[in-house]
C-alpha positions as CSV (number, residue, x, y, z in Angstrom):
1,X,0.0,0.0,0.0
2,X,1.5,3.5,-0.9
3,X,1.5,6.4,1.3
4,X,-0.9,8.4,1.1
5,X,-0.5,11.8,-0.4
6,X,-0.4,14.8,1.1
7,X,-3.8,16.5,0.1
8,X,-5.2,12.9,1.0
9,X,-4.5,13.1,4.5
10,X,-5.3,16.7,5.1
11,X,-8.8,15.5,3.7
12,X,-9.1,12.5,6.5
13,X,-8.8,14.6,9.1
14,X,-11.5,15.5,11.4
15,X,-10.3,19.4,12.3
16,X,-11.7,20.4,15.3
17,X,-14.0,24.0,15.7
18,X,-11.3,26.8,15.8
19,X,-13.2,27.8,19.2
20,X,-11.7,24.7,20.8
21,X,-8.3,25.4,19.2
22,X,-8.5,28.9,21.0
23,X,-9.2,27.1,24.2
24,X,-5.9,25.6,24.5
25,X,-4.4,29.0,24.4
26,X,-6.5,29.9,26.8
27,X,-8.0,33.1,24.2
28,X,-11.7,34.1,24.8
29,X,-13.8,33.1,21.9
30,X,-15.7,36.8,21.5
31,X,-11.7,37.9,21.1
32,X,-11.8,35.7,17.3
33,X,-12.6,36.7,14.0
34,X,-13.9,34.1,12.8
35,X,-13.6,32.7,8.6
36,X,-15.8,29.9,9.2
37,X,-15.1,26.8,11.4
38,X,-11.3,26.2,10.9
39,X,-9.6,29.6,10.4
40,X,-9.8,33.1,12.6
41,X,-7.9,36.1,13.2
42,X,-6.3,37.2,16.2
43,X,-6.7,40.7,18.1
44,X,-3.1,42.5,18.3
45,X,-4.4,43.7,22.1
46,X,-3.9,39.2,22.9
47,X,0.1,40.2,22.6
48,X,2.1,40.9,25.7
49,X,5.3,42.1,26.4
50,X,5.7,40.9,30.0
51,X,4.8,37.4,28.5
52,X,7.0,37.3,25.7
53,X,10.0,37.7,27.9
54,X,9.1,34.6,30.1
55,X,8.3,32.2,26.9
56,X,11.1,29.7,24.8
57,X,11.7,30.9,21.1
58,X,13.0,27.9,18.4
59,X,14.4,28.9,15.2
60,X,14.2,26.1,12.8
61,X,16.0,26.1,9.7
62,X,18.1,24.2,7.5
63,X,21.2,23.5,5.4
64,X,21.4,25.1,2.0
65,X,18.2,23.5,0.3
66,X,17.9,21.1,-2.8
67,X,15.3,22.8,-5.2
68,X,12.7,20.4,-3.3
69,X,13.4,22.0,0.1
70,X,14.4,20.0,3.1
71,X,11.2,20.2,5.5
72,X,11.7,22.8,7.7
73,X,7.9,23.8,7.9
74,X,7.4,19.7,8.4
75,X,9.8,19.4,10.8
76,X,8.7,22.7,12.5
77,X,4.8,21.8,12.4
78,X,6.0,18.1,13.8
79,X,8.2,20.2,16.6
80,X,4.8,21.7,17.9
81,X,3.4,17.9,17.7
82,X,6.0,16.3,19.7
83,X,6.5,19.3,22.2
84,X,2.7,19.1,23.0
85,X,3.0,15.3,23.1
86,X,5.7,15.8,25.8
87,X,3.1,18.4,28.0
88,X,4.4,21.5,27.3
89,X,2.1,24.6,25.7
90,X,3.1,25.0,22.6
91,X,2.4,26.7,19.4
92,X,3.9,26.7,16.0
93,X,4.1,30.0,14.2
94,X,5.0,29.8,10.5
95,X,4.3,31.9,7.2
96,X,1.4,31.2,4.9
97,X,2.1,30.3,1.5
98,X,2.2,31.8,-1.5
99,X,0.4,31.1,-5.1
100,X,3.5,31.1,-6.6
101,X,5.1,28.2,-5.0
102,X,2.1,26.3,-4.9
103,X,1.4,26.3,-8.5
104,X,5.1,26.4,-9.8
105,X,7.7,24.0,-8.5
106,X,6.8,23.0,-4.7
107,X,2.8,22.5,-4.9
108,X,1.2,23.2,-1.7
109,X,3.2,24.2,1.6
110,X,1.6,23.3,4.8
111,X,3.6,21.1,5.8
112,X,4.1,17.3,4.9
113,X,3.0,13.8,5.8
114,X,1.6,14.0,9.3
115,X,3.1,17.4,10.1
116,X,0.7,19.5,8.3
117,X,-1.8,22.4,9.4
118,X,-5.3,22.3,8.3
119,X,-7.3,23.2,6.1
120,X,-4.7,22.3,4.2
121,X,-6.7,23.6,0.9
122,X,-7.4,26.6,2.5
123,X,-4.0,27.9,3.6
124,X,-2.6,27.4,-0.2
125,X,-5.4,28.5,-1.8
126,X,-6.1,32.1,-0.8
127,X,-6.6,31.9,3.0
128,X,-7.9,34.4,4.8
129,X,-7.2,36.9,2.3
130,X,-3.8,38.4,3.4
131,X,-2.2,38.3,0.7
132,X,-4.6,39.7,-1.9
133,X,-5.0,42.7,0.5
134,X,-1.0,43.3,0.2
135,X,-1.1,43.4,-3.5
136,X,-4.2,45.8,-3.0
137,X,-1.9,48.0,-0.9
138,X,1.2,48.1,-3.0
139,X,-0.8,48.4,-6.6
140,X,-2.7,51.1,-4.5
141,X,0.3,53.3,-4.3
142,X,1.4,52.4,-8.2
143,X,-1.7,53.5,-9.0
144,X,-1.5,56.8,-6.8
145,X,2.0,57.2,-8.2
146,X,0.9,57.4,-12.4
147,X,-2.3,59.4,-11.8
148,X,0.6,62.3,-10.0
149,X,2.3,62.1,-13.1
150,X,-0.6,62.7,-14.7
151,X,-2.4,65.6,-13.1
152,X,-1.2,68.9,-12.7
153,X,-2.3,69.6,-9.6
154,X,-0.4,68.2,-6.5
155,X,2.2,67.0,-8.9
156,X,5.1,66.5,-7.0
157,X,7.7,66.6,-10.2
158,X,8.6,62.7,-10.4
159,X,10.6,61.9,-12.8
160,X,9.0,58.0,-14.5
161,X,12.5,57.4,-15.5
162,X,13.4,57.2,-11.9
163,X,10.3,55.8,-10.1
164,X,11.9,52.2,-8.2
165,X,7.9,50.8,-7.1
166,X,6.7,48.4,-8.9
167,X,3.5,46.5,-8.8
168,X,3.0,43.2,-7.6
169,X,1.0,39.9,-8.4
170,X,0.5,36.5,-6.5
171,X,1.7,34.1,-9.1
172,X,4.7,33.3,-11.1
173,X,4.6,35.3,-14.5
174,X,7.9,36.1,-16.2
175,X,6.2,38.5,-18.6
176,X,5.4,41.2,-16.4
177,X,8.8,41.5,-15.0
178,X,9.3,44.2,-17.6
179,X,6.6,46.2,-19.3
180,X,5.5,49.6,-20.9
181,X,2.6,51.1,-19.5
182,X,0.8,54.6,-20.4
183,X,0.4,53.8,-23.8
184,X,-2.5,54.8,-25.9
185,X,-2.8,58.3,-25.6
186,X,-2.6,61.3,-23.3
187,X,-5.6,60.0,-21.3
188,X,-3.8,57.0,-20.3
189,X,-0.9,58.0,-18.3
190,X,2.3,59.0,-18.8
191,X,4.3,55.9,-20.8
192,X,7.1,54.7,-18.9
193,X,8.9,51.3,-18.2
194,X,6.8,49.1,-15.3
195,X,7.5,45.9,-14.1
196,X,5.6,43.4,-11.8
197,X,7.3,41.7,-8.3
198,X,5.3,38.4,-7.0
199,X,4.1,39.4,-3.5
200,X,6.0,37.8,-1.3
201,X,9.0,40.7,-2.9
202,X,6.5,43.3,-2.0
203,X,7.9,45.4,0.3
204,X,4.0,46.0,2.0
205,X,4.6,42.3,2.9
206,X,7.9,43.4,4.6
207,X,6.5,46.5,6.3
208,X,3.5,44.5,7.6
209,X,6.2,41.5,9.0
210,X,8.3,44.4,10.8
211,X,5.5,46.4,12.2
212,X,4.7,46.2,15.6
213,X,0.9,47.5,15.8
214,X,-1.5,49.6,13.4
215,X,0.8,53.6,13.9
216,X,3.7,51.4,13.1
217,X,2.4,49.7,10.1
218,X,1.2,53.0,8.9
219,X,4.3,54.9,9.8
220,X,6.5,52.2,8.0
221,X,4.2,52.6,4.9
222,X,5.0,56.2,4.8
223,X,8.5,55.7,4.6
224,X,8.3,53.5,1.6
225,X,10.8,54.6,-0.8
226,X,9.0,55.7,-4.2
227,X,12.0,57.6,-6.9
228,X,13.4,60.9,-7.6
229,X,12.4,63.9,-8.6
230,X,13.7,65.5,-11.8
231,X,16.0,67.7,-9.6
232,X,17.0,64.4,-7.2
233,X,14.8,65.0,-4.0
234,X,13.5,61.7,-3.1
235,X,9.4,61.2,-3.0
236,X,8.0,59.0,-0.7
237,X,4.8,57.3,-0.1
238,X,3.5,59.7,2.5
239,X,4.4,63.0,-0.4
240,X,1.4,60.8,-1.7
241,X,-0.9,60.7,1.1
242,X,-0.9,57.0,0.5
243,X,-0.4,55.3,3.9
244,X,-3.7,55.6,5.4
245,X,-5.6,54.3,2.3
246,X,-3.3,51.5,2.2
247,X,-3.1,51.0,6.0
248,X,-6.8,50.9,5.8
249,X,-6.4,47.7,3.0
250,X,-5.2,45.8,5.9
251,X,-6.9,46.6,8.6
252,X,-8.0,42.5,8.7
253,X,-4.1,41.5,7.0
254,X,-2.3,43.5,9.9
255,X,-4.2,40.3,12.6
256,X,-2.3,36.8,13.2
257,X,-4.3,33.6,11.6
258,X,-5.2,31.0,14.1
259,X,-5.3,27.5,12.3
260,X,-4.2,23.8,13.9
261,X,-2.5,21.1,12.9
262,X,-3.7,17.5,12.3
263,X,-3.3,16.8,16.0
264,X,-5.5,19.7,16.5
265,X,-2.5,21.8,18.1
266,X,-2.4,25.4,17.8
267,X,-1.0,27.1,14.8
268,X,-0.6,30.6,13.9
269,X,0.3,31.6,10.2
270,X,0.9,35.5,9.5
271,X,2.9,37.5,6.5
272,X,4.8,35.2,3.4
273,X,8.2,37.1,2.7
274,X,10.9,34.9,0.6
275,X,14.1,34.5,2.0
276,X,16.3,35.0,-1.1
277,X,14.8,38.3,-2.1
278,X,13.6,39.7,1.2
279,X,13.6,38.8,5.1
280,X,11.9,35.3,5.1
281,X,10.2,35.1,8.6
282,X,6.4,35.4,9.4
283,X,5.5,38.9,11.2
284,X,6.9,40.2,14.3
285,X,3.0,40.4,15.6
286,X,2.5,36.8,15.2
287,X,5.7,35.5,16.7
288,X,5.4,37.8,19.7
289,X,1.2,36.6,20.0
290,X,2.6,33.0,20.1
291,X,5.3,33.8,22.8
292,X,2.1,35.4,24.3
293,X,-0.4,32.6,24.3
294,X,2.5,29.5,24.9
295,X,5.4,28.6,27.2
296,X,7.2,27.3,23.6
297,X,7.0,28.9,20.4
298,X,8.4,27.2,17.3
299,X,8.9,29.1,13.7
300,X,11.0,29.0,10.8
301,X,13.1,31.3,8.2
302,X,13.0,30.8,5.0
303,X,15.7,28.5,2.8
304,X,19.1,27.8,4.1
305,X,20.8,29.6,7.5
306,X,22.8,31.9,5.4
307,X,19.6,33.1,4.7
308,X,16.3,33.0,6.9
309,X,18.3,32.2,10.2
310,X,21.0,35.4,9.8
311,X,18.2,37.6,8.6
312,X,16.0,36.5,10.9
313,X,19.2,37.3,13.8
314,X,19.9,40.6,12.6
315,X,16.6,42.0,11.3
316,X,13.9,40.3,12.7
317,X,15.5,40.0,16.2
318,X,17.0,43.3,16.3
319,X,13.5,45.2,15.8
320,X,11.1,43.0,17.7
321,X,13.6,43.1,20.8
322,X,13.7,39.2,21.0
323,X,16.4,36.0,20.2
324,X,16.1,32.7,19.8
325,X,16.5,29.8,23.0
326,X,17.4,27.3,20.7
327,X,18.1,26.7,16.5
328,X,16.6,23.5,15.2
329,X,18.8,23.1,12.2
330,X,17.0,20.8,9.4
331,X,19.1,18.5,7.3
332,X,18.5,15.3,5.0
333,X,20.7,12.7,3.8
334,X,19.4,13.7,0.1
335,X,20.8,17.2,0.5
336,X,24.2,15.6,1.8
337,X,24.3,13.5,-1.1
338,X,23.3,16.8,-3.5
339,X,26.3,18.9,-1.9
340,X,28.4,15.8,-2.4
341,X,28.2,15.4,-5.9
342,X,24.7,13.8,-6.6
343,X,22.8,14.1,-9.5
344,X,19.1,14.7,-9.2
345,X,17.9,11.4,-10.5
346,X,20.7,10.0,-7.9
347,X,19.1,11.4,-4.9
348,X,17.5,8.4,-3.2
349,X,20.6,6.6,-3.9
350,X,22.5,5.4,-1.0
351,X,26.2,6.6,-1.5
352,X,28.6,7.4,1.9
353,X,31.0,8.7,0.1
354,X,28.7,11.4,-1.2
355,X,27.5,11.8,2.0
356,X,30.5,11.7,3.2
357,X,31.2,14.8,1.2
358,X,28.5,16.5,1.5
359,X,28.5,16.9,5.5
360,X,30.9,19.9,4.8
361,X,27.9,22.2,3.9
362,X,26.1,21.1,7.3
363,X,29.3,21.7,9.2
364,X,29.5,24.9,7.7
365,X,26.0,26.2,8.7
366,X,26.3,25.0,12.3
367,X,29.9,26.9,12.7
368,X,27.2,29.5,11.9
369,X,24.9,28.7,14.2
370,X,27.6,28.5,16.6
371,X,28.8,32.1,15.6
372,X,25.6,33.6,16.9
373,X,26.0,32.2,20.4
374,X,23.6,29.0,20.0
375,X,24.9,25.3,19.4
376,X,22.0,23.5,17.2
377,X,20.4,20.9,17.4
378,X,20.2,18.5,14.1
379,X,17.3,17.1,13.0
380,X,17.8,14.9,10.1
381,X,14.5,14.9,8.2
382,X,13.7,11.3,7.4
383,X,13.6,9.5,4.2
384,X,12.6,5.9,3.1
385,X,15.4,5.7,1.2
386,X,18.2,6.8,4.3
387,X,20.6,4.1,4.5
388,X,21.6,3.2,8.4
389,X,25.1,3.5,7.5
390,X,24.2,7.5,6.3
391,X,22.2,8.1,9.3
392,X,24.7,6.6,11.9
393,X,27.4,9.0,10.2
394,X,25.8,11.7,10.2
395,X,25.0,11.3,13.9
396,X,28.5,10.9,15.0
397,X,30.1,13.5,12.9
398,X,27.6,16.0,14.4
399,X,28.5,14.5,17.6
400,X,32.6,15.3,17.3
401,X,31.4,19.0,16.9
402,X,29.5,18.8,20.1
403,X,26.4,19.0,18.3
404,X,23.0,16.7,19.5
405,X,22.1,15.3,16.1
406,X,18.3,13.3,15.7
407,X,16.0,11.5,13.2
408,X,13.1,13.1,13.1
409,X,10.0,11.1,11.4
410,X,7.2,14.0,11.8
411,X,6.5,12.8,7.7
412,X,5.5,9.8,9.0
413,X,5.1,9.5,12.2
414,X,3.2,12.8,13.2
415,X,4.2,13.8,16.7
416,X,4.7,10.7,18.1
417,X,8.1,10.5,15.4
418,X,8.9,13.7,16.8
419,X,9.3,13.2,20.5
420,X,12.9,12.7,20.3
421,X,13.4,16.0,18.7
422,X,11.6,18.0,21.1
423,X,13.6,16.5,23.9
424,X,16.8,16.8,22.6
425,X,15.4,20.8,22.1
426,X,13.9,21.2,25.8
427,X,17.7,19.4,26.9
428,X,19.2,22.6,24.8
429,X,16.8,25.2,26.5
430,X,17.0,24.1,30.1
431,X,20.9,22.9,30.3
432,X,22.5,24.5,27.0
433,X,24.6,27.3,27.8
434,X,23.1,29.6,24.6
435,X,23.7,33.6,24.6
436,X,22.5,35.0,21.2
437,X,24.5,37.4,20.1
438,X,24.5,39.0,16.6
439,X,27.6,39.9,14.3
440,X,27.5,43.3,13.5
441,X,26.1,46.0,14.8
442,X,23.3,48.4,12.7
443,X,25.6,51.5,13.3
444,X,29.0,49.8,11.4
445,X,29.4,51.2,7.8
446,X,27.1,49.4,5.0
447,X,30.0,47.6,3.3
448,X,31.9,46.6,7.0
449,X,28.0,44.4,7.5
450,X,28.1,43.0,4.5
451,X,32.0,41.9,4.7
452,X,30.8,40.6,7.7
453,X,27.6,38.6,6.5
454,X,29.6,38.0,3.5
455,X,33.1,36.6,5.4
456,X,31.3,34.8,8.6
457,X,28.7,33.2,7.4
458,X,29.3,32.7,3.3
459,X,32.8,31.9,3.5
460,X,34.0,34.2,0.8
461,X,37.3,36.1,0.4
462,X,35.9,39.1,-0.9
463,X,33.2,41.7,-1.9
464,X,33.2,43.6,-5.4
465,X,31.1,46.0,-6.0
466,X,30.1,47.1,-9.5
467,X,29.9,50.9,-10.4
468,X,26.4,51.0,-10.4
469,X,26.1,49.5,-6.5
470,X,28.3,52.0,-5.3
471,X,26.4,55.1,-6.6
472,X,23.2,53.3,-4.7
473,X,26.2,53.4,-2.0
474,X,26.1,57.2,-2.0
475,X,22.0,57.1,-2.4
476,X,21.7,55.2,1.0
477,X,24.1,58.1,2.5
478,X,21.6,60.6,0.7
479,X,18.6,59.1,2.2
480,X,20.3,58.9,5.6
481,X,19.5,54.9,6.1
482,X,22.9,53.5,6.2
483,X,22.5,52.3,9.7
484,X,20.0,50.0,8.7
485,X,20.6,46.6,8.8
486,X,21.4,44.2,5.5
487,X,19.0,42.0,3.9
488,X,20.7,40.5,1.1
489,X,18.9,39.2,-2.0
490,X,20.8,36.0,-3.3
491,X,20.5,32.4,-4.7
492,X,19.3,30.0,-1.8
493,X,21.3,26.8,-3.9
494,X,24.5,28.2,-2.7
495,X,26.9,29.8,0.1
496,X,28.2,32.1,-2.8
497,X,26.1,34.1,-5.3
498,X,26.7,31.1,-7.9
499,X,24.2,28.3,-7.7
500,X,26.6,25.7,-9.1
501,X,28.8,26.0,-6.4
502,X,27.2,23.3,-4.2
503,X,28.6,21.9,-0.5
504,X,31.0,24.3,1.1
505,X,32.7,26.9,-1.6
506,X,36.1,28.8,-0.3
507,X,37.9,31.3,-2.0
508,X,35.8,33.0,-3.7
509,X,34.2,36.5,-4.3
510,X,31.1,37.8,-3.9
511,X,29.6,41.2,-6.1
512,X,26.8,43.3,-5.3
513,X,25.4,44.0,-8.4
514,X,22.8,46.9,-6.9
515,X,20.7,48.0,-3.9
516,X,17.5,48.0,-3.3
517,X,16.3,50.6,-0.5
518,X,13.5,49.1,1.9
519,X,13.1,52.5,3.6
520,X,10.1,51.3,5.0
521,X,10.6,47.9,6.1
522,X,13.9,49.3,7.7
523,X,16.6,47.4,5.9
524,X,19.2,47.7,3.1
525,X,18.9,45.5,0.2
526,X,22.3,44.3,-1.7
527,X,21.2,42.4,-4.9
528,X,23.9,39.5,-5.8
529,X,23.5,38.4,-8.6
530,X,20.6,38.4,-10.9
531,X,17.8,38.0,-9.0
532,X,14.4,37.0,-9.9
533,X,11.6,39.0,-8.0
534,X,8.7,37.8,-10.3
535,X,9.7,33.8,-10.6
536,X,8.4,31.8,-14.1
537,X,6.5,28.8,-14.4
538,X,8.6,25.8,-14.9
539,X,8.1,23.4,-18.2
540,X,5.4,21.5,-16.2
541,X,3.5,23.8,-13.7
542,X,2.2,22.1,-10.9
543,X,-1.1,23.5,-11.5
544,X,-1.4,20.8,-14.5
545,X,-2.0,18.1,-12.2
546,X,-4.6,20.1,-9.9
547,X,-8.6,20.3,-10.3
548,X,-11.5,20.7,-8.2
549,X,-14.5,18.0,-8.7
550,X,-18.7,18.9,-8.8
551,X,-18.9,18.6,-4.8
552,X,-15.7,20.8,-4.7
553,X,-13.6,18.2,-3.9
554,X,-10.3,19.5,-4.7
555,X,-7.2,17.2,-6.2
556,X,-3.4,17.5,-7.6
557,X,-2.6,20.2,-4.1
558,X,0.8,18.7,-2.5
């Protein structure tokens, strides 16, 4: 008998009423907004401060990813399983996914197996909403932008060759990442070149996952970054009186989603931001509502640690005043065998020596992990096709680096397979001898941060610049945000900004092509690379295999 799919078992399960799920975190039911029986929002007042402090923060993330990904939202959602299996209150607190993703490459992302949240359907398929209300807020201020070109009055003297906001659309579309628009006529617009992001890139969807409360969010939107003027002064949103129209478009957005998973465990999913292109963590409001409601709160950042994990250390932490107990790092014996050499169709091949090999990359992100003040813990996301003999080296290697190295089975086991995991974690939290500290400070010059980021955690020997990144060097001075920290945007299938450099590259060089300038979000943006911030569908979408039936039974979604 095969295993069942992952849509399939999403379907079997008998969710309980989201009321009940609030129960267990101990939130009054009048406090919910509900969207039907399974999915609700969460008041902003439910989040405090004092409890915050007193609750255990896990980071789970991963070594750098094979295009499938390694499970960290499996292995995180099983976390919650196990932890709750062991007594403790806890909550997972993850991202929700985007349209992009889910019918492109990956499919659905909720999880995996029998570490999912439910409805499964639901969360991939629009949600709550969230999303289509951050398009609504960024396209909002594109539109406001054009009709001040347009009109006299108020004009504010952009110039359209030097307007940097572009609009944005939920779904993988190569062709809108550079267009003409205005054509047609002096009643429609002013012509100039256009180009469409995917959300996740918007930088609404950062703002709302580093705002702290409504003012913020609306303050933050102010400060977005918009262009030049003919004569170089630089608009921004609020020269537009844009921020409290697009505040208003997510008045619902700006509250946490409470879903659970298949064990009927808590689960709150809030804010989609990709790790490659932007900071790859779910909003500060939702990670600080978990650490309110539970004594353990487990999330994720996005891709590999030289990604999610240090963006998630020096952005995310630094502005939400908080830092991680403990770092679940995620790791399979198929990546180890990828960074050693592998071939894709060689994946599920048993091969030590490949493994053997490919432990270099994982060694590399725990020195990492390590750097930051916290030793991980390793849990090696299990496969059918793990050989003993990869498992059992893997297990001692991490060991000779003092490192606490598990199988973890949420796939298949739910959170009884996951148990062992969330013990090794609580062994961290209560006897470990973690003190998070970041590498750099916000105040060190832009290029000193990203040596740093660049040196410490990428391995390389150097940083080039081309000519164009240092003139937006002397833009960030202009604008006065060069203490912000760096988000940088690069591939995820690498340490270096060259995807084919698998496993653990040294010696080389890393150049910032540009910047991009997140003056609201509050970060600096250094483009390696050429990066794609409106993905294409591959050959064979993964919409082609996806359909909905005449009772609206839906197929083809994982």
């Amino acid at each position: 008998m095969s295993f069942p799919s992952d849509l399939e078992i999403a379907q079997a399960c008998k969710m309980k009423h989201i009321n009940e799920i609030a129960s267990k975190l101990n939130i009054n039911i009048d406090d919910l907004e509900h969207y039907g029986k399974n999915k609700a929002k969460l008041p902003l007042n439910l989040i405090d401060e004092a409890k915050v402090k007193q609750s255990k923060l896990i980071l789970v993330t991963a070594i750098t990813p094979t295009p499938a990904g390694e499970g960290k939202t499996t292995t995180s959602i099983g976390l919650n399983e196990g932890l709750n299996k062991l007594g403790k209150k806890a909550v997972v607190v993850l991202r929700e996914p985007s349209l992009g993703p889910v019918f492109g490459i990956k499919g659905g992302a909720a999880g995996g197996g029998y570490a999912q949240v439910v409805p499964m359907e639901d969360i991939n398929l629009h949600f709550t909403g969230d999303f289509a209300a951050i398009e609504k807020a960024n396209n909002l201020l594109s539109a406001l932008i054009d009709n001040n070109l347009q009109n006299k009055q108020g004009n504010l003297g952009l110039d359209p060759r030097l307007i940097y906001w572009k609009r944005v659309m939920d779904m993988n579309d190569r062709s809108l990442r550079n267009i003409t628009i205005g054509l047609g006529g002096t009643g429609n617009g002013i012509p100039r070149q256009d180009g469409f992001n995917i959300t996740p890139a918007s930088e609404v969807m950062a703002i709302l996952c580093m705002s702290k409360d409504r003012e913020d969010l609306k303050k933050k939107l102010g400060n977005i970054f918009v262009g030049f003027t003919y004569d170089r002064k630089p608009i921004y949103a609020r020269d537009l009186k844009a921020e409290g129209a697009m505040a208003l478009l997510l008045k619902d957005a700006i509250m946490p989603n409470l879903v659970q998973t298949l064990e009927g465990n808590p689960a709150i999913l809030h804010g989609g931001p990709f790790a490659n292109i932007a900071q790859g963590t779910n909003t500060i409001m939702a990670t600080k509502m978990g650490m309110s409601l539970a004594d353990y709160v487990v999330t994720e950042a996005g891709f590999g640690a030289d990604l999610g994990a240090e963006k998630f250390m020096h952005i995310k932490c630094g502005a939400a005043g908080i830092a991680p107990d403990a770092i679940v790092l995620v790791a399979t014996v198929r990546a180890l065998r990828h960074h050693g050499g592998a071939k894709k169709e060689e994946y599920n091949t048993a091969n030590m020596e490949r493994v053997t090999n490919g432990f270099a990359n994982l060694e590399k992100h725990i020195e990492n992990c390590k750097k930051f003040g916290i030793t991980p813990v390793v849990a090696l996301n299990h496969f059918p096709t793990d050989s003993q003999e990869e498992i059992d080296f893997v297990i001692a290697k991490c060991a000779t680096m003092g490192v606490k190295a598990v199988v973890a089975r949420g796939f298949s086991d739910g959170g009884n397979g996951m148990m062992n995991l969330g013990e090794a974690v609580l062994d961290v939290i209560e006897n470990g001898n973690n003190a998070f500290r970041r590498l750099y400070s916000n105040d060190q010059p832009v290029k000193e941060k990203i040596e740093i980021i660049a040196k410490e955690i990428y391995g390389a020997e150097r940083v080039n610049y081309t000519k164009e990144a240092e003139g937006n060097l002397r833009t960030i001075e202009k604008l006065g945000i060069a203490n912000f920290p760096i988000c940088m945007a690069k591939t995820q299938k690498s340490f270096s900004d060259d995807e084919s450099k698998i496993g653990r590259p040294t010696g080389f060089t890393i150049t910032v092509r540009e910047f991009e300038y997140a003056v609201g979000a509050g970060f600096i943006i250094p483009i390696l690379g050429e990066m794609m911030r409106m993905p294409g569908l591959p050959a064979v979408p993964a919409s082609e295999h996806m359909d909905i039936d005449n009772n609206g039974v839906i197929t083809g979604l994982s």
